[in-house]
Steps between C-alpha positions, in 0.01 A plus 500: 500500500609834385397772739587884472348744787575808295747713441529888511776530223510359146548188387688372202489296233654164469800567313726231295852619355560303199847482310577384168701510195207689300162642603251458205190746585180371230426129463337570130639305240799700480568492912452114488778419170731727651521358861524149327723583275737678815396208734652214224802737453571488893369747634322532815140697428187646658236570269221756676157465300223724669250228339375170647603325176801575189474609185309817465342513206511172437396404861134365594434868606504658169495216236729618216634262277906539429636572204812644338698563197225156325195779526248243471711392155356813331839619392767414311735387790541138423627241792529811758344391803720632814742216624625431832298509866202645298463206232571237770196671710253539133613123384417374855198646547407418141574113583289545858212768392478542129105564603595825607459526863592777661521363838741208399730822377481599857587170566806429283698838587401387876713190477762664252625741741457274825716232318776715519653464850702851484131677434380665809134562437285794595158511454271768547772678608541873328825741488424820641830635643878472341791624700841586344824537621601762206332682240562255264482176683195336688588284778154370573060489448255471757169317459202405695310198481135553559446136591736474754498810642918517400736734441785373254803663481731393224846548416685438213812625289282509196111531416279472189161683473270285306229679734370644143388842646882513585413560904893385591621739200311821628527460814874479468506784287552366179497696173133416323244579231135485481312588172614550153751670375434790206592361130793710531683357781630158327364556170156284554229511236289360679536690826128574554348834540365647837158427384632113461592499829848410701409225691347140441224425762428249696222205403318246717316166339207254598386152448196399493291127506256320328286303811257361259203660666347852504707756725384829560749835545394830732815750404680627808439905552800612406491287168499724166153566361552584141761263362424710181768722590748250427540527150564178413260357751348325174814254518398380813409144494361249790709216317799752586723453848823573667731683276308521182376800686862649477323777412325581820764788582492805658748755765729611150422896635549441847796394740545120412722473860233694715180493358498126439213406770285793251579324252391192608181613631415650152632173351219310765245776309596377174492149604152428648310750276643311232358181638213686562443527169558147382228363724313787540462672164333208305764525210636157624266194515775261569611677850147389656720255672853652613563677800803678586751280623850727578557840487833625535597703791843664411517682165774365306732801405654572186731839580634706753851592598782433262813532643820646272809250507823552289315478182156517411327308185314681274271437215793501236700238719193257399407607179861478360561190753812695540786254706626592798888357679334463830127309325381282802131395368257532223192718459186424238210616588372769283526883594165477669338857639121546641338840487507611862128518518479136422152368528342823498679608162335512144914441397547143430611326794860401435754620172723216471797512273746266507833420373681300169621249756637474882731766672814488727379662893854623659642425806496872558149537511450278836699708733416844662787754346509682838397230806837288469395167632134493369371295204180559311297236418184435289285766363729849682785431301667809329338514162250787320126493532499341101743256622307412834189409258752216386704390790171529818380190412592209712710248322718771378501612855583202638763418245720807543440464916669166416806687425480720789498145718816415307671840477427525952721197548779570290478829697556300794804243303683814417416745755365752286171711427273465287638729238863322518416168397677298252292484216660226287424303819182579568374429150702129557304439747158605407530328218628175706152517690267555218523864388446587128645818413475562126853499347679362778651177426596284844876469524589275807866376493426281809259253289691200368225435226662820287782254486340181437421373141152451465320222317106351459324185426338699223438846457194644268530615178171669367441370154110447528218536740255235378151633396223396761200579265431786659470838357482849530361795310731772374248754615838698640850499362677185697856393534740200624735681731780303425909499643702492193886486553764668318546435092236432228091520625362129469213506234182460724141308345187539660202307403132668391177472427429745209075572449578693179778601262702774693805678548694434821738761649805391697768664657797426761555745750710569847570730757701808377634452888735182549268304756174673444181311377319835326520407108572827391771427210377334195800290321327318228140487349311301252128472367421125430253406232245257695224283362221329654577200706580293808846510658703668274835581523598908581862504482702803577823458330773874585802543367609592822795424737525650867854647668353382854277287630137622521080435559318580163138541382434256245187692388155419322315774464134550583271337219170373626522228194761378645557206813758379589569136680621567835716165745475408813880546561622688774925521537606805730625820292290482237166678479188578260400850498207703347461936445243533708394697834450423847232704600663525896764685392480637148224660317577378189732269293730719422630825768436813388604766667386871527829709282747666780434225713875332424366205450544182280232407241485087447341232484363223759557165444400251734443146617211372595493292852538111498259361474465690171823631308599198323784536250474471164545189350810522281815400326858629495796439304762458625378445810516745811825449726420722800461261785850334563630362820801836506201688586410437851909637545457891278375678827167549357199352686250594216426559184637804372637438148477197527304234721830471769393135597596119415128364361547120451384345171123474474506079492799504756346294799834491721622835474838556666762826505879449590762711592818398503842540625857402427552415880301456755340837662358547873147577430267558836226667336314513169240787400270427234201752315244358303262665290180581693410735221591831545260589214190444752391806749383224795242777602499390879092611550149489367652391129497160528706249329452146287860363630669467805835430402701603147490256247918549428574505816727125613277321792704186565852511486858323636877660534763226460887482505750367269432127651129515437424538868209719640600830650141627487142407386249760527093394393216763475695794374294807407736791591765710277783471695647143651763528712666188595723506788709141570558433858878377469669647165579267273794454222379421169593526132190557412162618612166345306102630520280265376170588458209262577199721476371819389157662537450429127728684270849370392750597745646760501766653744609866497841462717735275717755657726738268739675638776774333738355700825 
């Protein structure tokens, strides 16, 4: 029994001191990667989230779905899906949820973070104080738990705000922006105008639930009572839930830091007068029997602070995809701005514009340029207001906070801050645990398989795709994207089905940009003479030869007269691809943009999602060589140029890879990547998805030495990353992978690295 009497003075707090290598303030996507990412590097953490549950955004609270540089594959940035802590946590939860709970989101990042034994967890536990012992140098944050009635004190050499209103960064005194910069300052066409608006706001979603009997709906007072003053209140739609109602934004003209809890309350307006009007305005028959089932009760926030670091990214840096020494992490998203009025404004409700391809984020973005030991992580990192519509959304957050994990312990290797560290290393070893950074090629001297000679039991060679009967109109220009090496352009046949005598036009196209995927340079065209028929041959035969290795667009223009036979072969690296739009993201098949804007004109062309976006069926002579054994060894983890990955021969059913020595090496661990298709978005919510697991991606596989014997046998695989670690190195020769399963494509294996410790 606990008994007090009273006291006269004040009492205080329980108080906890904690100390650590790094304090991580935010447990949003970005918070999360980066104390994993620190915690597997060594370091000891504490990650403060002022939320019951991770993830943010993405969390159960506000029910976004993640996505990054893929942008719902409505752009041309082929295989770009962010690598590292990020992918492991979208391919996992794709294998576990690819329903699209949010709660098993919750869930997942839960046990991700508590897995890692140097992760000190806070929960509901919010920053509110920093100290620092110099104007330049924070020494610690204080936080208070609600739940526990605690005070936290917590102490640290270095800190990252991933807090996303940048609480740790003000408070410390940190240079910041909020709003948009004038056209003038970096040269931005599309800097918007003061009528525009200079912030994004905030939105807040609902679900709602069929019960299969009538349920009746009395609006709360404070609900809205003309939902006609949403313009586009005519795109509302009871079949519509979570964040399809993206839209459903508002604070853009107030103070996105202070006046959230306004914001919300107008969002809660919105919200039930909305669902007001779906049961209560007799426009929708089919809601007689849904109720409201969740409502969120945090707005999820777009903008606020931005805070300046030693360099900060602007609209050209994307547009031009211009490279950068110190490039830690890759951006795709397009340049995606909301009128500040959002749901209120007659202005449509986003302008996105996006890039020809992906773009380099630098290191010196995700540090502040004038708090000396604090990293910036997630959606405050230094970069314009045209920029920030590119980099705020949370796979590219999470990616680049990735870095900051990486860059915080090689603070602590070297003894250095966060604006001293040595980048050659740093990209090493982001690269080592998953990064992709476009341009960067992975040079590791310590991995033994750069000195091995590499065979296979087979590699493929694409010379046909067998036709499967199926076909598909060409009611849109299509295209094989295919990876053709250096020298003479094989001669590639297609088969049709002609209705009527017509003329055909073909082309081959590529990137203008070495390792882009936006056809925008025609090297040969033809116009075939076609008559009617079944399955006939459309051959595209260029006098062409290529200096490097490269993807191109072996093209059939639209021609509604014309099918064409489509296989059901699937190798990784090689794609089908059509000029069309995706309505979430583009407003047409082709970008447009207003003149002055400085930015590109092009074309879409896109895959379609397994189960649909079959290749064509086809012929090539001579047959394709992209997909030798040497590849897993180039320090390339996927396709690029080329595919970067071993694929086994279609009818090889014991598919093994070798490396070999001259004399015996010490080999204690092995990493391995398969390809979990970095072409797929894994949307983590509300999408919903036909596959749990990639169909390239090895399942079942062993590691043997030179004698045959079994250093490791692994069943079940789903994940990008294996890493194999041996208990007792062992001298061998030679190391072999065999591969026993897949989940239903050939294999195919993007890298092998060895390492003697």
């Amino acid at each position: 029994m606990i008994r007090d009497t009273g006291s006269s003075g004040i009492r205080k707090e329980v108080s906890v001191e904690c100390k650590a290598d790094l304090a991580v303030a935010g447990g949003g996507l970005a918070g999360v990667c980066a104390a994993i990412t620190a915690a597997r590097a060594g370091m000891d953490v504490v990650l403060i989230q002022d939320r019951p549950v991770l993830g943010g955004n993405a969390s159960s609270e506000v029910r976004l779905w993640v996505l990054g540089a893929t942008s719902h594959m409505g752009n041309n940035n082929r295989w770009a899906r962010e690598g590292g802590v990020i992918d492991e946590i979208l391919v996992e939860n794709m294998h576990r949820n690819p329903e699209g709970n949010a709660l098993l989101v919750d869930v997942l990042l839960l046990e991700k973070v508590t897995a890692e034994p140097r992760i000190t967890l806070l929960l509901n536990t919010a920053v509110h104080e920093v100290e620092k012992s110099g104007p330049e140098t924070i020494s610690a944050v204080r936080a208070w738990c609600s739940q526990n009635s605690t005070a936290y004190t917590v102490r640290a050499p270095l800190f990252v705000d991933a807090s996303g209103d940048g609480v740790v960064g003000f408070l410390a005194g940190a240079a910041f922006r909020m709003g948009a910069e004038s056209k003038e300052e970096f040269g931005e066409g599309f800097a918007p105008e003061k009528e525009y608006g200079e912030l994004l706001g905030h939105s807040m979603y609902f679900y709602s639930k069929d019960t299969g009997r009538p349920v009746q709906y009395t609006a709360p007072e404070f609900a809205l009572k003309d939902i006609s003053v949403i313009p586009r209140y005519r795109d509302i739609k009871a079949s519509d839930s979570g964040c399809r109602f993206w839209w459903f934004e508002y604070g853009g003209r107030l103070d996105t830091v202070h006046d959230t809890e306004k914001i919300k309350w107008e969002l809660w307006r919105v919200i039930y007068g909305a669902w007001d009007y779906i049961k209560n305005s007799g426009r929708f028959p089919e809601a007689e029997t849904m109720t409201l089932e969740w409502v969120g009760t945090i707005p999820g926030k777009r903008e606020s602070r931005r805070f300046e670091g030693d360099y900060i990214l602007t609209q050209s840096d994307l547009v031009e995809q211009r490279r950068h020494a110190d490039a830690v992490g890759v951006g795709g998203w397009a340049m995606d701005l909301h009128p500040a009025d959002g749901v209120y404004s007659a202005l449509s409700s986003c302008t996105q514009w996006h890039s020809k391809g992906t773009y380099q984020i630098p290191y010196r973005c995700l540090y502040s340029r004038n708090i000396t030991n604090l990293f910036l992580a997630g959606r405050i990192i230094s970069v314009s207001h045209v920029a920030f519509g590119s980099t705020r959304v949370m796979a590219t957050c999470a990616h680049t906070a990735q870095a900051v994990g990486m860059a915080a312990a090689l603070c602590r290797k070297h003894g250095v801050r966060p604006a001293a560290v040595p980048m050659k290393e740093l990209q090493r070893e982001l690269l080592k645990a998953g990064q992709s950074i476009p341009g960067v090629r992975l040079e590791d001297a310590e991995d033994l398989a750069g000195q091995a000679e590499i065979t296979a039991s087979s590699a493929f060679v694409l010379e046909e795709f067998a036709p499967s009967g199926e076909t598909i109109a060409l009611d849109a220009s299509r295209a094989m994207l295919l990876p053709v090496g250096a020298g003479p352009v094989p001669v590639v046949r297609f088969l049709a089905d002609v209705e009527e005598a017509t003329r055909l036009d073909v082309e081959i196209r590529r990137s203008a940009r070495a390792g882009g995927f936006t056809p925008d340079e025609t090297l040969f065209r033809d116009t075939l003479t076609l008559k009617p028929g079944k399955a006939q041959p459309v051959e595209i035969l260029a006098p062409l030869a290529l200096e490097e290795p490269a993807y191109l667009f072996f093209t059939l223009l639209r021609n509604p007269a014309v099918r064409v036979h489509l296989s059901d072969a699937r190798v990784s690296g090689v794609l089908s691809v059509s000029q069309v739009m995706n309505a979430a993201v583009a407003k047409g098949a082709r970008q447009e943009p207003p003149e002055g804007t400085g930015i590109d004109s092009f074309e879409f062309w896109l895959p379609a999602r397994r189960p649909g976006g079959k290749n064509f069926a086809l012929q090539c002579k001579p047959g394709i060589r992209a997909f030798e054994p040497e590849s897993v060894a180039n320090g390339l983890a996927r396709p690029v140029s080329a595919p970067n990955a071993w694929v086994a021969a279609l009818d090889d059913s014991s598919p093994r890879l070798a490396l070999r020595w001259g004399a015996a090496q010490e080999i204690h661990r092995i990493d391995l990547v398969f390809d979990t298709d970095y072409d797929h978005p894994m949307e983590s919510v509300l999408w919903g998805h036909p596959e749990r697991d990639m169909p390239f991606c090895v399942r079942d596989y062993r590691v043997l030495d030179d004698s045959g014997r079994v250093l490791a046998e692994v069943r079940g695989n789903h994940q990008t990353r294996n890493r194999v670690v041996l208990e007792t190195a062992v001298k061998t020769a030679a190391v072999h992978l065999e591969v026993l399963a897949t989940h239903g494509a050939p294999a195919a294996l993007f890298e092998v690295r060895c390492y003697s410790k």
